[in-house]
C-alpha positions in Angstrom: 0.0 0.0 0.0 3.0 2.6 1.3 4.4 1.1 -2.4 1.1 2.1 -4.2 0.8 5.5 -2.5 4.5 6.9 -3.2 3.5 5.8 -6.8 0.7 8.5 -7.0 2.0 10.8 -5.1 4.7 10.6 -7.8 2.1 11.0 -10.5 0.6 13.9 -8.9 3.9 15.6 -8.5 4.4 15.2 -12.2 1.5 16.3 -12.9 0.5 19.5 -10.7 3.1 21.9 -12.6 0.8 21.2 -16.0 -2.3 22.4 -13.8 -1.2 25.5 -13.0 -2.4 28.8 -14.1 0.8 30.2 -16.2 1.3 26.9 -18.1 -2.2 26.4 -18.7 -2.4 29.9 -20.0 0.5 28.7 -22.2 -1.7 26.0 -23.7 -4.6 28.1 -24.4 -2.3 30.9 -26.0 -0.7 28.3 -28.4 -4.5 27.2 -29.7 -4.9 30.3 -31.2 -1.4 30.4 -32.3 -1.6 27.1 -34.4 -4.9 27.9 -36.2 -3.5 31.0 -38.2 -0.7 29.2 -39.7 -2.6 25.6 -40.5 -5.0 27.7 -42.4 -2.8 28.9 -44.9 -0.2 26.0 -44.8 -1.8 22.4 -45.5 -5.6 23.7 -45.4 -5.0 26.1 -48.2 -2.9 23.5 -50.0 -5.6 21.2 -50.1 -8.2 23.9 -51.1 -5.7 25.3 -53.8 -4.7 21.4 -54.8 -8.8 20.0 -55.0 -9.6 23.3 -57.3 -7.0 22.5 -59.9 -4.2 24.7 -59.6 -1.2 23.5 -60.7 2.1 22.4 -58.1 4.5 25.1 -58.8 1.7 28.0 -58.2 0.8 25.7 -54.9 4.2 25.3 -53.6 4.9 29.4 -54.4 2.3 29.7 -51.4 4.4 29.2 -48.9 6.2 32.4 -49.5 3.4 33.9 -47.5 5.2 32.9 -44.3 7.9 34.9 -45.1 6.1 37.1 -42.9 6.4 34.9 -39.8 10.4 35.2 -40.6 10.3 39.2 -40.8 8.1 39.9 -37.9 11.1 40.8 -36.1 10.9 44.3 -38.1 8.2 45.6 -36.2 8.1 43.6 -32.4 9.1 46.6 -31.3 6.0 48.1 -31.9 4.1 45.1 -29.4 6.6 46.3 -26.9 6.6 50.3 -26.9 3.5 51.5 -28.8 0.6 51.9 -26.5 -3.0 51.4 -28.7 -5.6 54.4 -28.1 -8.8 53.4 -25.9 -7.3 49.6 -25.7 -4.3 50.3 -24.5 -5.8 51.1 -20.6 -6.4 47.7 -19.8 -2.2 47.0 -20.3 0.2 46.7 -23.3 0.3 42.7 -23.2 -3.6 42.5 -23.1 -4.2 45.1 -25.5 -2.2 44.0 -28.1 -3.5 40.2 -27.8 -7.4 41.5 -28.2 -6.1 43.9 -31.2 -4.1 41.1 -33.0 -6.6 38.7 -32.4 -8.8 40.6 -34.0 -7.2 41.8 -37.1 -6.3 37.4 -37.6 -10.6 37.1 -37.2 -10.9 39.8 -39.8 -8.1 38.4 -42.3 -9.3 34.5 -42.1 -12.8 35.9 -42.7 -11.1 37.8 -45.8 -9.2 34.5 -47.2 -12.7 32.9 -46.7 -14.4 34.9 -49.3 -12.2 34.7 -52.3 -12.3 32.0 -54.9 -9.1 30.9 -56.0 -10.3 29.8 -59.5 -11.4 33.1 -60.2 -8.3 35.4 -58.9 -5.5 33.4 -57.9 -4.1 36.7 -56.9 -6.6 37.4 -54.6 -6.2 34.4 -53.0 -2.3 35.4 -52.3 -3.1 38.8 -51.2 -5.5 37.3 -48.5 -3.0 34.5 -47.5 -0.2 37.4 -46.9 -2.8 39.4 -45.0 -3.5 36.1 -42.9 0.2 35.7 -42.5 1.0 39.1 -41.3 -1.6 39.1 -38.8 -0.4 35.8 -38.0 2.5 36.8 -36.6 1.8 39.7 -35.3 -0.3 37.2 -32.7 2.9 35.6 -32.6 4.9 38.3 -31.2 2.3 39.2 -28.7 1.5 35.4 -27.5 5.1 34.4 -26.9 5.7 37.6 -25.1 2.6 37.3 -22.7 3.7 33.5 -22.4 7.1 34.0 -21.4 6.4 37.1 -19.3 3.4 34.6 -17.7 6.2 31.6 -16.9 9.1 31.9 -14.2 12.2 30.7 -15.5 12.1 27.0 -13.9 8.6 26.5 -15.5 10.3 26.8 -19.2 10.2 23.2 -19.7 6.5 22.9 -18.6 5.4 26.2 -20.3 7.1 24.8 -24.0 5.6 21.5 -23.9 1.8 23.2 -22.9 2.2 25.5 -25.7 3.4 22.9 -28.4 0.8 20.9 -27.1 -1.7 24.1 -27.3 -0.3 24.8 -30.3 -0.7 21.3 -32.0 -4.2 20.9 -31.2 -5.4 24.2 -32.4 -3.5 23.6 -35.3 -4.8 20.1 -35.9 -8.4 20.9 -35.2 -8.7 24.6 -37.0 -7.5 21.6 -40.2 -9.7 18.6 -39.7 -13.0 21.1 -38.5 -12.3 22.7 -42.4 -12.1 19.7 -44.1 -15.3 18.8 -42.4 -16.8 21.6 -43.3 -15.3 22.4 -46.6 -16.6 19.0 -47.6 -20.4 19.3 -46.9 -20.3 23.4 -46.6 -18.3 24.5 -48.7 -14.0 26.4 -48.4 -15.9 29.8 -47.2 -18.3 28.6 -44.4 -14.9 25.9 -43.3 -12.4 29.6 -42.9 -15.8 31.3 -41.6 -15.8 28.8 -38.8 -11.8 28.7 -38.1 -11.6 32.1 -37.6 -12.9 31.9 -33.7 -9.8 30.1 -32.7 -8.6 33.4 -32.2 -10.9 33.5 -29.1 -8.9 31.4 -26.8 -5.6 33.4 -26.6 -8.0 36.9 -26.4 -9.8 35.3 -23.3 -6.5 34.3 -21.5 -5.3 38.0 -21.4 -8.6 38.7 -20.4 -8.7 36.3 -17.9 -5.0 36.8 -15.9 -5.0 40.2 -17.4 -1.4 42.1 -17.9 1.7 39.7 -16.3 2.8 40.5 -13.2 6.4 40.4 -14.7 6.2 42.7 -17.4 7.9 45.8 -16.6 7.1 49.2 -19.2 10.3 49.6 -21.4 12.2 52.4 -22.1 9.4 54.9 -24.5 10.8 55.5 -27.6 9.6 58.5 -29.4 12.3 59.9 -31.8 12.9 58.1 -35.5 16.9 57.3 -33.9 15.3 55.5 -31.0 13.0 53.3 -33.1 15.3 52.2 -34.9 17.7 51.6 -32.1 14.8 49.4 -30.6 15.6 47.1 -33.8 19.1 47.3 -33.9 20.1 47.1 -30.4 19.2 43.3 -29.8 20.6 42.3 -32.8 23.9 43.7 -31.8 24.0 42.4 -28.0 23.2 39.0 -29.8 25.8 39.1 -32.7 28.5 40.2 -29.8 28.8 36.6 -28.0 31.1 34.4 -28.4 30.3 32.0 -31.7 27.3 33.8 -32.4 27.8 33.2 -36.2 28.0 29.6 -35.8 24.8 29.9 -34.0 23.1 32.0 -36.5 24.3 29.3 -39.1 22.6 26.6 -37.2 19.6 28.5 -36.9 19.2 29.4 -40.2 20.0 25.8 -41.2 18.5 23.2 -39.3 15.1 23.2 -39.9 15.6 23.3 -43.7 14.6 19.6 -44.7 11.9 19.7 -42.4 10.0 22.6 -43.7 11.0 21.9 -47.1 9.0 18.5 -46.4 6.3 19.8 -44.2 5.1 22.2 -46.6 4.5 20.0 -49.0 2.7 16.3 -47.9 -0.6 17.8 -48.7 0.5 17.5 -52.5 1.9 13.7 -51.9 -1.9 13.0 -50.9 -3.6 14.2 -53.3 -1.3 13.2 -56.4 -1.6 9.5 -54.1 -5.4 9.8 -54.2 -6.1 9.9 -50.3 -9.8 11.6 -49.9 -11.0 14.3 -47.6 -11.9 11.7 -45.2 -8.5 10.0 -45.0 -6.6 12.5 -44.9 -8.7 13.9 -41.6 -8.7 10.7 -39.9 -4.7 9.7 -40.8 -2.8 13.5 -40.8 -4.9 15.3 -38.7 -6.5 12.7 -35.8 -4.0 10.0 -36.0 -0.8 12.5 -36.4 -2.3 14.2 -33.8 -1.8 11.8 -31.1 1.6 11.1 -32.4 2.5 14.6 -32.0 1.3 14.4 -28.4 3.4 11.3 -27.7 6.7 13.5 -29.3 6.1 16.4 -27.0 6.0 14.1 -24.0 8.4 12.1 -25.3 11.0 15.5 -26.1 9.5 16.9 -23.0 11.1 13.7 -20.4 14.3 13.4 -22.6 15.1 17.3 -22.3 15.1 16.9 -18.8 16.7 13.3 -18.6 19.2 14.4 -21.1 20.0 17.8 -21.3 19.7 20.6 -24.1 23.1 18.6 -26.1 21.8 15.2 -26.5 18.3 16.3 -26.9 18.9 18.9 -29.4 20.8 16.6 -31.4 18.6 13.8 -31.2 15.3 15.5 -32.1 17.7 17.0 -35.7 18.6 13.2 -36.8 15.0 12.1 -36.4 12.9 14.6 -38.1 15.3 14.2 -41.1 15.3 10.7 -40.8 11.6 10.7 -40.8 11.5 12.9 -44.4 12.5 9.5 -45.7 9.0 7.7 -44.4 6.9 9.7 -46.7 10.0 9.0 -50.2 8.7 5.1 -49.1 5.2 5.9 -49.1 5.7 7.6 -52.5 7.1 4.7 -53.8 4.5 2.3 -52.8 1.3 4.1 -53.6 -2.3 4.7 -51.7 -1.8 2.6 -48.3 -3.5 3.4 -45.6 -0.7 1.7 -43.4 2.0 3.4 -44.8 0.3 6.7 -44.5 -0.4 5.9 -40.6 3.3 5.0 -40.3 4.6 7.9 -42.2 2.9 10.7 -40.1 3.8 8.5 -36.9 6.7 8.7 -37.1 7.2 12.6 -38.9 4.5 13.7 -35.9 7.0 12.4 -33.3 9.5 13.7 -34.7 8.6 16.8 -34.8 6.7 16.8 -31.6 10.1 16.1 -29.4 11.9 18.6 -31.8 9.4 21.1 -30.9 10.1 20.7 -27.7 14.1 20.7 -27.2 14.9 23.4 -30.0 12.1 25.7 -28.5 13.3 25.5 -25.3 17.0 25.3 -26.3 16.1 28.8 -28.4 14.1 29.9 -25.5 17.4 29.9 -23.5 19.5 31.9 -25.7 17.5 35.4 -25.1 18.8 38.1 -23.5 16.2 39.2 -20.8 16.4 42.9 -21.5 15.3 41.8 -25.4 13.8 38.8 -25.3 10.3 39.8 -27.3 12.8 41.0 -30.7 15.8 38.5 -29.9 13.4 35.4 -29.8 11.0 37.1 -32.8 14.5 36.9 -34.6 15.5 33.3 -33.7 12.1 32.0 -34.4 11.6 33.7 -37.6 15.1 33.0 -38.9 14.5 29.4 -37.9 12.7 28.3 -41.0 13.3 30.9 -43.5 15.9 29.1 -45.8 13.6 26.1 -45.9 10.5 28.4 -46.5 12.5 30.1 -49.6 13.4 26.8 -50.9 10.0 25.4 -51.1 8.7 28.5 -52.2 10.7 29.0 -55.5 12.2 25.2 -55.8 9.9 22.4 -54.4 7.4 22.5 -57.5 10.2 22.0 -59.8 12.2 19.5 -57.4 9.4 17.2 -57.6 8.5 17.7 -61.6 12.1 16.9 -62.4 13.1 13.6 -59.4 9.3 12.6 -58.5 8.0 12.6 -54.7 10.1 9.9 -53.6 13.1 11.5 -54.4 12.3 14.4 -53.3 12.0 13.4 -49.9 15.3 11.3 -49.9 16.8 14.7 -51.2 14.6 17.0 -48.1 16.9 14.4 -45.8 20.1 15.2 -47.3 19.7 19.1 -47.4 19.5 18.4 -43.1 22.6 17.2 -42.6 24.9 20.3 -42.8 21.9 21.7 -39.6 23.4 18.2 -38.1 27.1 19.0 -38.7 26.8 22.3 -37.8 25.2 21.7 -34.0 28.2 18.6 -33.7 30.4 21.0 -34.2 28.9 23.7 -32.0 29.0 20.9 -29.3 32.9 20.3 -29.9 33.3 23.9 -29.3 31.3 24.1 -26.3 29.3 26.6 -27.2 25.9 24.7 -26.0 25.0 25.4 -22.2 25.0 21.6 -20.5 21.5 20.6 -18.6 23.0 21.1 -15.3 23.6 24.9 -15.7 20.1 25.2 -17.0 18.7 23.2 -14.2 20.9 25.4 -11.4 18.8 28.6 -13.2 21.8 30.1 -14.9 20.6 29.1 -18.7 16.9 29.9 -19.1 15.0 31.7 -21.0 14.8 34.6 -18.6 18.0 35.0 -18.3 20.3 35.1 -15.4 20.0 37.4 -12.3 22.7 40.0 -14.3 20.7 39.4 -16.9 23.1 37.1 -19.0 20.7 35.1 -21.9 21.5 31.5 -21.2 21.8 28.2 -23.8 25.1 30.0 -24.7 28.0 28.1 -22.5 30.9 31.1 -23.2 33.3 29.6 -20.3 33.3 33.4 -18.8 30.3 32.9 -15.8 28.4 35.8 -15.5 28.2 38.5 -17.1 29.0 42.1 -15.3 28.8 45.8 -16.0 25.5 45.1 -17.7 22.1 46.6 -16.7 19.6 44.4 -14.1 16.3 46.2 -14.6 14.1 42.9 -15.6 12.6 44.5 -19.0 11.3 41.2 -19.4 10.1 41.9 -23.0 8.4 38.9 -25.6 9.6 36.3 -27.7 7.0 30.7 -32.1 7.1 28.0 -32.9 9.6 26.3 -34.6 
């Protein structure tokens, strides 16, 4: 019995940091954060795929998330422009309910074009989708990491990929429902109040208790230094190049990959219905598995081994979908193919958002982690955008995928290397506080082991300022 009851008290000890307000906030603020970006990535593929338009003009698409990878240029603006009337209830709040908003209003705009009759339209309402997008972007990942103290950084990333997952995976299968018996306009129509969720959490813990007003800047010099400024503390560390390299280059394969499965199941001949049940529900619940999976061996592990791990198996699993390819419609292989890229990708999400969670300075962590996250999958978003459609015209699906695998290995090479340098804080520093996303007590961004200890001589006022999803 004394056996049976350490047992659950164990469980429950797990457990109780997932139940508590800050992480659960982080959950509901990545629902709305997925829904935006599934709309316009494999929901719009489909839509654009199922009314005839042709693979290169489907794959150029994707260059609408090059807004995601330049909302950097205007974070500032979350952080230091205060929005008339709204603004009173606090800069965090407001912004959510304004950005949430203007994401309602630009899903209901996609919603009521028809990409058969102005395929240029159709683009001009997925950018507007896409900039609004991020936009909740920058203000959800600063009220989340304003919301979480630094030791609940693990908890707070796996609730928000989880959050984010889910709203992601249901804003998809509730439009192919709909889309199928309704109709594309009535399936956005409907999507668009997943922006509700992350506007209720701000109103519901209202403005975080950590955010501190920063410095107002008023003059053109100061805007721009509000731009500049992070950049150049980040760019001073020791092997920040190498780290900008791997952060521009390890998601390449993947995204290259992700953005384009939609495509494999149609040209396979997987319906509405199987693609619902298989992507969305059964890749669902391998996703889930991933994030607990990434969530247990970041902690077990450490930021190295886990880092490293999640980048050999979500290029590994690119291959899954060259052997599905190969064989044709199968239901099985489908199911094992999005297994295994779902939990992938789920314990990627976890360890490199954390990992990149750790590396921002706390003075500038709403610009510093809008440029991490945005840099993160912008070579791979370029790629697909002008390449993919001819990559698989000219090798076929199957080799494409082999070839998404190989362009992931210099990501791979490039964070061994990092390793051999040293330049990767190990778990025990993050666990002792001195590596997290918050920074340290001097303010000193962690994830970044420079062999110097602290930091001095640097300001300590806690302008605890925003930071995506990989």
């Amino acid at each position: 019995m004394h056996s049976e009851g350490a047992k659950r008290q164990g469980w429950l000890a797990g457990v109780r940091p997932y139940l508590e307000r800050a992480p659960l906030a982080a959950f509901l603020l990545g629902l709305s954060s997925g829904a935006p970006f599934a709309l316009i990535a494999a929901t719009l593929t489909t839509r654009l795929a199922q009314d005839g338009i042709d693979k290169k003009t489907v794959t150029a698409f994707s260059l609408a998330f090059l807004a995601y990878n330049l909302k950097w240029l205007w974070a500032w603006m979350v952080d230091g422009v205060r929005l008339p009337l709204l603004g009173r209830l606090g800069q965090r709040v407001s912004w959510l309910l304004f950005s949430g908003v203007l994401v309602m209003a630009a899903i209901a705009n996609l919603a009521l074009v028809d990409p058969r009759e102005s395929i240029a339209a159709t683009a001009q309402a997925a950018i507007l989708v896409a900039i609004a997008g991020a936009t909740f972007d920058i203000v959800i990942d600063a009220y989340r990491i304003e919301q979480l103290t630094p030791e609940k950084l693990g908890v707070g990333a796996g609730m928000s990929q989880y959050g984010w997952r889910i709203g992601s995976s249901a804003a998809g299968a509730l439009a192919l429902v709909v889309a199928a018996r309704h109709g594309w306009a009535a399936a956005y129509l409907c999507c668009a109040a997943f922006a509700l969720p992350a506007m209720g959490t701000g109103l519901w813990l209202g403005e975080p208790a950590r955010r501190v007003v920063a410095a107002v800047r008023t003059t053109g010099r100061e805007m721009l230094q509000s731009v500049v400024e992070p950049l150049l503390e980040f760019m001073r560390r020791r092997g920040a190049w190498l780290l900008v390299a791997f952060v521009l280059l390890h998601k390449i394969g993947d995204t290259l990959a992700n953005l384009t499965f939609r495509l494999l199941f149609n040209e396979l001949g997987f319906s509405n219905d199987e693609i619902a049940v298989y992507d969305v529900g059964f890749g669902f619940w391998a996703y889930l598995v991933g994030i607990f999976a990434g969530g247990v061996l970041y902690q077990r592990v450490g930021p190295r081994t886990a880092v490293m791990w999640s980048l050999w198996l979500m290029a590994l699993s690119n291959l899954s979908f060259a052997l599905l390819a190969t064989a044709g419609h199968s239901n099985e292989l489908l199911a094992g193919a999005i297994g295994f890229e779902n939990i992938a990708s789920g314990i990627g999400g976890v360890a490199v958002v954390a990992y990149f969670s750790s590396l921002c300075d706390v003075r500038y962590t709403a610009s510093q982690y809008a440029l991490i996250s945005a840099a993160a999958s912008v070579v791979g978003r370029l790629l697909t955008g002008t390449t993919a459609g001819s990559l698989i015209d000219q090798y076929g699906y199957a080799g494409f995928y082999v070839i998404t695998t190989l362009v992931a290995l210099p990501g791979i090479a490039l964070f061994w290397w990092m390793l051999r340098r040293g330049l990767v804080a190990d778990g025990a520093n993050m666990a002792h506080g001195t590596n997290l996303a918050h920074g340290t007590a001097d303010g000193t961004p962690g994830g970044i082991a420079d062999g110097s200890g602290p930091r001095t001589g640097r300001s300590t006022r806690p302008d605890i300022e925003p930071g995506a999803q990989a």
